[in-house]
N, C-alpha and C positions, 0 to 999 in steps of 0.2 A: 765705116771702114772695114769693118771683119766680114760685111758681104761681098765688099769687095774683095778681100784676098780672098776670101770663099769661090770664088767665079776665077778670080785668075789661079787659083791651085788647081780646079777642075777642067782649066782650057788647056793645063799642059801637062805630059807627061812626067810619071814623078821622079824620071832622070832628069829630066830640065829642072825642073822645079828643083834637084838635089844641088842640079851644079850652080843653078843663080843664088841660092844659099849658102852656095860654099866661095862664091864668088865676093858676095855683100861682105862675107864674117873675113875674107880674107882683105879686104879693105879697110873694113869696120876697124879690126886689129890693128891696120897697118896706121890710119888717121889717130887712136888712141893712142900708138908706141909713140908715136912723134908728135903729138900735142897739135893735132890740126882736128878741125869742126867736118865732119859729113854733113856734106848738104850737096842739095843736087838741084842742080845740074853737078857735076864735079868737075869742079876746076880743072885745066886743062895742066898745070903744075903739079898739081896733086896726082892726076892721073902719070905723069912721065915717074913722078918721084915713087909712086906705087909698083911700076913697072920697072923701074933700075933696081928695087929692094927685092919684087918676087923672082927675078931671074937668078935668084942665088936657089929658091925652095922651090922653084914652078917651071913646070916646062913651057918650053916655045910656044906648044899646042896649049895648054891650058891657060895662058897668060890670054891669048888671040880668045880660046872662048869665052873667057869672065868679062872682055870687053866686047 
């Protein structure tokens, strides 16, 4: 597993790499406030309820790039 992230850190640039980080932790956060499991695939429920809660702290644009 750590060679794998090893190889996917150095295939992308480390703005990508910053925003799909900021994307997971802003999930991650969002399944632990409301007592739901990360797993993935992600539920298609999960993903709408993720999406009605970041539109209060996250813009258009950034909501469109995390998914």
């Amino acid at each position: 597993m750590r060679r794998t992230r090893s190889l996917v850190a150095a295939s992308v640039a480390p703005s990508t790499l910053k925003t799909y980080r900021a994307a997971m932790a802003s999930l991650a956060a969002f399944c632990k406030s409301h007592g739901l499991s990360l797993s993935f695939p992600v539920p298609h429920d999960t993903l709408c309820l993720w999406i009605a809660a970041s539109a209060e702290s996250l813009s258009h644009k950034s909501i469109r790039t995390y998914l």
